[in-house]
C-alpha positions in Angstrom: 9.2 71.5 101.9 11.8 74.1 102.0 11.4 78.1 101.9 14.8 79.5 101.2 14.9 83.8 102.6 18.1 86.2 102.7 19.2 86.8 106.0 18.1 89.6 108.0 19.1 88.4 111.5 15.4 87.6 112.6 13.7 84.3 112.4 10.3 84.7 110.4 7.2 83.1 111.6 5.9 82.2 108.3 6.8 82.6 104.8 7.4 85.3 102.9 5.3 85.8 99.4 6.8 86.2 96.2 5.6 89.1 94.3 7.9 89.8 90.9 6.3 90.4 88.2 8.0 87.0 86.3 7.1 84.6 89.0 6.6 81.3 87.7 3.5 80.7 89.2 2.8 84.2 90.4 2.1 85.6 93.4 2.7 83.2 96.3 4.6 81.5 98.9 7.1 79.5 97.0 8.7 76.0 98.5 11.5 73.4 97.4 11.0 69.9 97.5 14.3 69.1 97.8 17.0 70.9 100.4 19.4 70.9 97.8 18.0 73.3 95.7 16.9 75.6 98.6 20.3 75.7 99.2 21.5 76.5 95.8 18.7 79.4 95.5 19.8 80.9 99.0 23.4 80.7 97.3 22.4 82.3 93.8 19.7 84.8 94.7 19.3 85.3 98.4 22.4 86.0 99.7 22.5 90.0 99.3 22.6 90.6 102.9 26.1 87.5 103.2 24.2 85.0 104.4 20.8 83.0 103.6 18.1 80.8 105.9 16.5 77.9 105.1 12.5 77.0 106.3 10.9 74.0 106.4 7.1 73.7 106.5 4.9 70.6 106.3 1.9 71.6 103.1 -1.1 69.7 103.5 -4.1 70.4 101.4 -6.4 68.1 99.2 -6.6 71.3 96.6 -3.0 71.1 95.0 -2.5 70.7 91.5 0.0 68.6 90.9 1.9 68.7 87.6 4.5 66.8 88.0 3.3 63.5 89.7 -0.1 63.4 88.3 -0.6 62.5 84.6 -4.4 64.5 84.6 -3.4 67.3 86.4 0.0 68.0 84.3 -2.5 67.5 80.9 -4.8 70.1 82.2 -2.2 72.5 83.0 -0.2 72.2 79.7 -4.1 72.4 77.7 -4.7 75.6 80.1 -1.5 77.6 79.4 -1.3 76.9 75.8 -5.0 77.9 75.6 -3.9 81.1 77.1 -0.8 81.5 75.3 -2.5 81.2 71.4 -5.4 83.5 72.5 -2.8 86.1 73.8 -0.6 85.3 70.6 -3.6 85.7 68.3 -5.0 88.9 70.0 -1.8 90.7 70.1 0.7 89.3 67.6 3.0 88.3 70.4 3.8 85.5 72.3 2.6 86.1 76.5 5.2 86.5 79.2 4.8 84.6 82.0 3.3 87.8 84.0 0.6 87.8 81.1 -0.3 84.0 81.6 -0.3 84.5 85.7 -2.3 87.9 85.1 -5.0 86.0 83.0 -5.4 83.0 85.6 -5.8 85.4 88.3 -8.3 87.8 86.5 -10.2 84.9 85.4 -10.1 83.3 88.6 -9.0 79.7 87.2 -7.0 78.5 90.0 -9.4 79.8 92.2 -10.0 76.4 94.1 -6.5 75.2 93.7 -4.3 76.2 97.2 -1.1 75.4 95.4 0.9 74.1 92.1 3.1 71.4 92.3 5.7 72.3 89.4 9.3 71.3 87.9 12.0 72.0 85.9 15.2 70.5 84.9 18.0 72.6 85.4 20.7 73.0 83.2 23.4 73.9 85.1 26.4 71.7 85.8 26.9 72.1 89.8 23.2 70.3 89.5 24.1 67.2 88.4 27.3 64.7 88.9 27.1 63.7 85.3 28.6 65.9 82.1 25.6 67.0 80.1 23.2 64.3 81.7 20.3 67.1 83.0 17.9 64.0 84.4 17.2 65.7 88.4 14.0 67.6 88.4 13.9 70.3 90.5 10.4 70.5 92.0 8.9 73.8 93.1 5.7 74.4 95.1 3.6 77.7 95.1 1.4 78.0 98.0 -1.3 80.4 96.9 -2.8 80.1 100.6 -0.8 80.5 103.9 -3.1 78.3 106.0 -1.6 74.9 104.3 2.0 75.3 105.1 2.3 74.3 108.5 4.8 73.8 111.1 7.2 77.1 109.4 10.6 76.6 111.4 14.1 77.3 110.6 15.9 74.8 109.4 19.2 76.3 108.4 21.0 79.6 108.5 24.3 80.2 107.2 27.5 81.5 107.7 28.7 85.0 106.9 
């Protein structure tokens, strides 16, 4: 998988964790599936310094849930969140943000045994696809919530300024 960092003329030596507060999954190491979109994210939102890098590193762990391949593990996470999201909703008249839903699994130690989530999205923007308002390519994130399982961390791409 892919880990997409801004540019700060040094190689790392492993990934870099994510820590904003509207993380999708919260805090972790995050990961494309596909080049493609590491390359669009180093375009979009990595590129303060002129130029972005591009990481490749092999995940390997039996503890991923995987929502978008697996039918059981996608059901459990949609029953999980929503859970979450009426309680919150009920409790406080307002719907959660995702910071709220991440802040509740961590507290409550959910994903405790899970070393990573397997998650997409479709993108709707049209440099993503080479059809006019056909938004069919998923674009498949991975949040590593452990270090140990992304091995191999190399550079795989740096680019120009």
């Amino acid at each position: 998988m892919f880990h997409t960092q801004e540019n700060r003329n040094t190689s790392l030596i492993g990934p870099r964790p994510c820590d904003k507060p509207g993380a999708w999954l919260g805090y972790g190491y995050y990961f494309w599936e596909d080049v493609k979109d590491a390359h669009k994210w180093g375009v979009d939102y990595k590129n303060a310094t002129g130029s972005y890098q591009i990481y490749k590193a092999d995940i390997t762990s039996e503890n991923i849930l995987d929502t978008v391949f697996n039918e059981n593990h996608y059901k459990f996470w949609l029953e999980a969140i929503e859970m979450v999201a009426s309680d919150f909703e009920r409790k406080r008249g307002v719907k959660p943000s995702i910071k709220d839903i991440n802040e509740y699994f961590k507290r409550q130690s959910t994903w405790g045994d899970i070393d990573g989530i397997l998650f997409q999205d479709l993108p709707k923007s049209p440099s993503n696809t080479p059809v006019r308002d056909l938004f069919y390519r998923k674009r498949i994130q991975f949040v590593a919530y452990k270090i140990k399982i992304a091995g191999n961390f190399a550079l795989n791409f740096e680019s120009e300024r």
